[in-house]
C-alpha positions as CSV (number, residue, x, y, z in Angstrom):
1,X,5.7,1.3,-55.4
2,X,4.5,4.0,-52.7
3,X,3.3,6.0,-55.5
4,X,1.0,3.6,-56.4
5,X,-1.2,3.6,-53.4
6,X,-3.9,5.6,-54.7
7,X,-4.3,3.0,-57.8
8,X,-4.1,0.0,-55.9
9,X,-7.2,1.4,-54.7
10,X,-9.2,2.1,-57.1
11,X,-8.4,-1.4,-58.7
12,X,-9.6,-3.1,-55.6
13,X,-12.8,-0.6,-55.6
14,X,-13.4,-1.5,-59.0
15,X,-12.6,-5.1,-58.3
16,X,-15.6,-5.0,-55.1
17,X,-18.0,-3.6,-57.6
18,X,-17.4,-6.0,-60.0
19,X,-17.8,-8.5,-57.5
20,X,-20.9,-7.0,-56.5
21,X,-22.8,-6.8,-59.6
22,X,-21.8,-10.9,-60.9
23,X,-23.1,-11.7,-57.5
24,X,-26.3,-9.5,-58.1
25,X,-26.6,-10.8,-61.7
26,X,-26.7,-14.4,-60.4
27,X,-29.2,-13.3,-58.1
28,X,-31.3,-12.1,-60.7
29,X,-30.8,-14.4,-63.2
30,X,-32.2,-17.0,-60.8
31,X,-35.9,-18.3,-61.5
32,X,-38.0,-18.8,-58.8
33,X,-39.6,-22.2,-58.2
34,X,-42.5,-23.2,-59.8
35,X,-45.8,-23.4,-58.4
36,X,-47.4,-26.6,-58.7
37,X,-51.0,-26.1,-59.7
38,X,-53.6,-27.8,-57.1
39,X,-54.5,-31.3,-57.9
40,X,-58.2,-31.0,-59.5
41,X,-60.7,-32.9,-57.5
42,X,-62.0,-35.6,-60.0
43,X,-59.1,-36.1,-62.4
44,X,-59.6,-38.1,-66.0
45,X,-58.8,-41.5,-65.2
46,X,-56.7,-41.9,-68.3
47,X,-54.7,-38.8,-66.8
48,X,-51.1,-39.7,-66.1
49,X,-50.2,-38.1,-63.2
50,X,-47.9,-35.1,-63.2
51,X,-44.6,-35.1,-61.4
52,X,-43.8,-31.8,-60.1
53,X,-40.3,-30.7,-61.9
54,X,-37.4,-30.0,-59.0
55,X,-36.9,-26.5,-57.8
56,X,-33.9,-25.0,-60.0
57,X,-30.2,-25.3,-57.2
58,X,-29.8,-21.8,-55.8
59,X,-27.1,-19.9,-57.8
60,X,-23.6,-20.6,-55.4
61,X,-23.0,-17.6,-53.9
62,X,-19.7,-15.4,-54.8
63,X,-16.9,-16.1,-52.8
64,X,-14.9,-13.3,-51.4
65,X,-12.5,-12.3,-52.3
66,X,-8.8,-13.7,-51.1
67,X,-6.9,-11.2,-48.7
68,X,-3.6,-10.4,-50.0
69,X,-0.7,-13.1,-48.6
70,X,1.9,-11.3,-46.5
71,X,5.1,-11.7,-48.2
72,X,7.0,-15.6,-47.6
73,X,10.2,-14.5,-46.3
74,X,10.7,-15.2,-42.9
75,X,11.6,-11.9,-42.0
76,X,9.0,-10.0,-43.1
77,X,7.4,-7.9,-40.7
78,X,11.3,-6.7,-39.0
79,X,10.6,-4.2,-37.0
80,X,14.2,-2.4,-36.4
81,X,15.8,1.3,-35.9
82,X,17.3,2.3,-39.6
83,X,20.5,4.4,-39.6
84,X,20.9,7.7,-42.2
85,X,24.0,6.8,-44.0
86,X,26.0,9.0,-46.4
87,X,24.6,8.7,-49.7
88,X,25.3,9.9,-53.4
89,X,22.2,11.8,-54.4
90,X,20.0,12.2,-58.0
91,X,16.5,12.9,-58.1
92,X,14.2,12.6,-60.9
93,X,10.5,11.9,-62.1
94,X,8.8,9.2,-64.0
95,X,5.7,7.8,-65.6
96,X,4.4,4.8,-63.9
97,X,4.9,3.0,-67.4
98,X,8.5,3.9,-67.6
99,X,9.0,3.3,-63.5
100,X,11.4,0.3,-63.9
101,X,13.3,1.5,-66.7
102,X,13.5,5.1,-64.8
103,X,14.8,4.2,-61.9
104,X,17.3,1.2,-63.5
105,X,18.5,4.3,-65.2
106,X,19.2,6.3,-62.4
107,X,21.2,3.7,-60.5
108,X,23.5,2.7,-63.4
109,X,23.5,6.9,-63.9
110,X,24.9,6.9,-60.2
111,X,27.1,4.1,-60.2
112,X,29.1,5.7,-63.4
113,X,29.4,9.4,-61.0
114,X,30.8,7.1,-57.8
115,X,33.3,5.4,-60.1
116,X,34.4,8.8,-61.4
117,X,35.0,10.2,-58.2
118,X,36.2,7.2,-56.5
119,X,33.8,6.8,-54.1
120,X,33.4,3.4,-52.0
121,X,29.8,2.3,-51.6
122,X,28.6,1.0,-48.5
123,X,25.5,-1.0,-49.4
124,X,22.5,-1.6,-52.0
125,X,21.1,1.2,-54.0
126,X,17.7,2.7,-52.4
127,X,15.2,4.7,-53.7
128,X,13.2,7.5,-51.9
129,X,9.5,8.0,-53.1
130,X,8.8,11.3,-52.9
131,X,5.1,12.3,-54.3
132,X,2.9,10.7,-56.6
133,X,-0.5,11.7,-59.0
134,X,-2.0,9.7,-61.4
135,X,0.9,10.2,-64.4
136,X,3.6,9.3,-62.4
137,X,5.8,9.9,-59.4
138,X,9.1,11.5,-58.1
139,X,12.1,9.7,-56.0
140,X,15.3,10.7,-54.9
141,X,17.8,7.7,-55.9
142,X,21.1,6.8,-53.8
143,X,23.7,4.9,-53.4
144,X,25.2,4.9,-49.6
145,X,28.6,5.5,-49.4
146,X,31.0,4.3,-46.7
147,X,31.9,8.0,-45.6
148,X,30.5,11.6,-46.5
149,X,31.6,12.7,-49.6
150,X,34.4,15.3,-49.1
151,X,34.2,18.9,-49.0
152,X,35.0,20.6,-52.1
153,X,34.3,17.5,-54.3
154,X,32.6,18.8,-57.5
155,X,29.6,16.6,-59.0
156,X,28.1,16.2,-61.8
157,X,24.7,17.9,-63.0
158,X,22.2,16.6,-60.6
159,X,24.0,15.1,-58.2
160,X,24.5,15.9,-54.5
161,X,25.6,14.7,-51.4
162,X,23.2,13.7,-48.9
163,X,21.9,11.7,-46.0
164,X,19.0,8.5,-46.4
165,X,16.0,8.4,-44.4
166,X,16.5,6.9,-40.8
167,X,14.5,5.8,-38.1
168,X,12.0,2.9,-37.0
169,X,11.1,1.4,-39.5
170,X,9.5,-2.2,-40.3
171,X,11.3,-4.2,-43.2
172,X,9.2,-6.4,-45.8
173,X,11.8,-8.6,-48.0
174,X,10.1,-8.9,-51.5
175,X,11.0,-11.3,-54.6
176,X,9.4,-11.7,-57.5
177,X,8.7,-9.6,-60.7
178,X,9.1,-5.9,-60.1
179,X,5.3,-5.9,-62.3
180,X,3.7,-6.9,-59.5
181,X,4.9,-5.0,-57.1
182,X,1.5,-3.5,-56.1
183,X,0.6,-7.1,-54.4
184,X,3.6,-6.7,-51.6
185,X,2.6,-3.6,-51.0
186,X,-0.9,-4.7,-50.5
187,X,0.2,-7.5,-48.1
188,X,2.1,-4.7,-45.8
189,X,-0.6,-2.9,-45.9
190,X,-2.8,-5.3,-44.7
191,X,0.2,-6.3,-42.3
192,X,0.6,-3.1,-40.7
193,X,-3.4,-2.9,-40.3
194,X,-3.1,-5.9,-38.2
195,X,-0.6,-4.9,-36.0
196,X,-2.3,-1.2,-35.5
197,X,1.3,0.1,-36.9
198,X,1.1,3.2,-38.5
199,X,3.8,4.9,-41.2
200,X,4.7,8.3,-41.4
201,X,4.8,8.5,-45.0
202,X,8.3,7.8,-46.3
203,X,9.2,4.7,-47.9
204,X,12.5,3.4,-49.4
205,X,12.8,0.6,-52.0
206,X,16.0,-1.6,-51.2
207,X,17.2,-2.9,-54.2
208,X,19.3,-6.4,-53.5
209,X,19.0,-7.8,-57.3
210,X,17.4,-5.9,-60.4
211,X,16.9,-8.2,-63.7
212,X,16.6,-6.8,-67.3
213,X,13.3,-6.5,-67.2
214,X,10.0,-5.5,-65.2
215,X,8.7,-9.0,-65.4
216,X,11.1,-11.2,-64.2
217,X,11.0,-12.6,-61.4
218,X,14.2,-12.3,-59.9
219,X,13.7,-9.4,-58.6
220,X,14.7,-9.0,-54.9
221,X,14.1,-5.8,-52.8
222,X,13.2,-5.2,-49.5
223,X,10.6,-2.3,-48.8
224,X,11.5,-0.3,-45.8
225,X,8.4,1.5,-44.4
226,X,9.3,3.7,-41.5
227,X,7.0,4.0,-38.6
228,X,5.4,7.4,-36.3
């Protein structure tokens, strides 16, 4: 998720020091080659004669480590002008160790309020990211609708009507389990590096498939991350 930017990082600082030091270790660890003494001048004639030992092989250096892969899909990297769209609204907070079950929450939690009202949908549920520290992060979660919830509807506690994010965007199509998340977002990373693209902040999760749980791999989403 967008939230986790800030620890992808430090795992990939951590990961360069670590890195570092085997490669150091190895460096140190390796003995230099022996000298072989001078041959004396008037050696013993029953002397066997001594057969210098090989130098040690040089330690193999570390290899680097592999950039991240952008994602397989063919359609990766879409750049495209995303529509705002009527959406039913419910914000909330979450740990990252609860993130999946957080936000599965709040779409069943919005798909109950849309069958209550009658409301028709108009697409896959998306979630906003809003802010992030290092205990957790806050989205807005909604489900587009196919037209602007009426005037004078009342909602339930939480809800509201709203609007999605819209704008240029470039689309990433991710599947795989929602666990490792933090390797597609790597990938666009690296992606949008390449192509000198730069995001304005706001990201959405599209959510085309969600399994039972965080680690299997049927997970399908596409991450929408919208462009200055």
């Amino acid at each position: 998720m967008v939230g986790t930017a800030n620890r992808r990082m430090r795992i990939w600082l951590k990961a360069s020091m670590v890195v570092f030091a085997v490669s150091s270790g190895s460096l140190a660890q390796q003995a230099p080659a022996p000298i072989t003494p001078p041959a004396s001048t008037t050696p013993p004639v029953s002397a066997p004669p001594v057969a210098t030992p090989p130098a040690p092989a040089p330690a193999e250096a570390a290899k680097p480590a592999e950039a991240p892969k952008p994602p397989a899909d063919g359609g990766a990297g879409e750049i495209r002008d995303v529509a705002a769209r009527p959406v039913l609204r419910l914000k909330g907070q979450s740990t990252w160790d609860q993130g999946f079950a957080s936000l599965k929450t709040a779409i069943a939690t919005l798909e109950a309020e849309t069958k209550r009202l009658s409301l028709p949908r108009d697409g896959n549920p998306l979630a906003y990211f809003v802010d992030s520290d290092d205990l957790g992060f806050t989205y807005e979660m909604m489900l587009p609708l196919a037209a602007a919830i009426p005037a004078g509807t009342t909602l339930g506690t939480g809800f509201d009507a709203a609007q999605s994010p819209g704008g240029r965007a470039v689309i990433f199509p991710n599947e795989g389990a929602y666990d490792e998340i933090d390797t597609a977002y790597e990938a666009l990373t690296a992606w949008l590096d390449d192509k000198n693209l730069v995001s304005t902040g706001k990201f959405l999760e599209e959510y085309e498939f969600i399994p039972e749980k965080s680690d299997e791999t049927t997970m399908k989403l596409k991450i929408v991350v919208f462009l200055k």
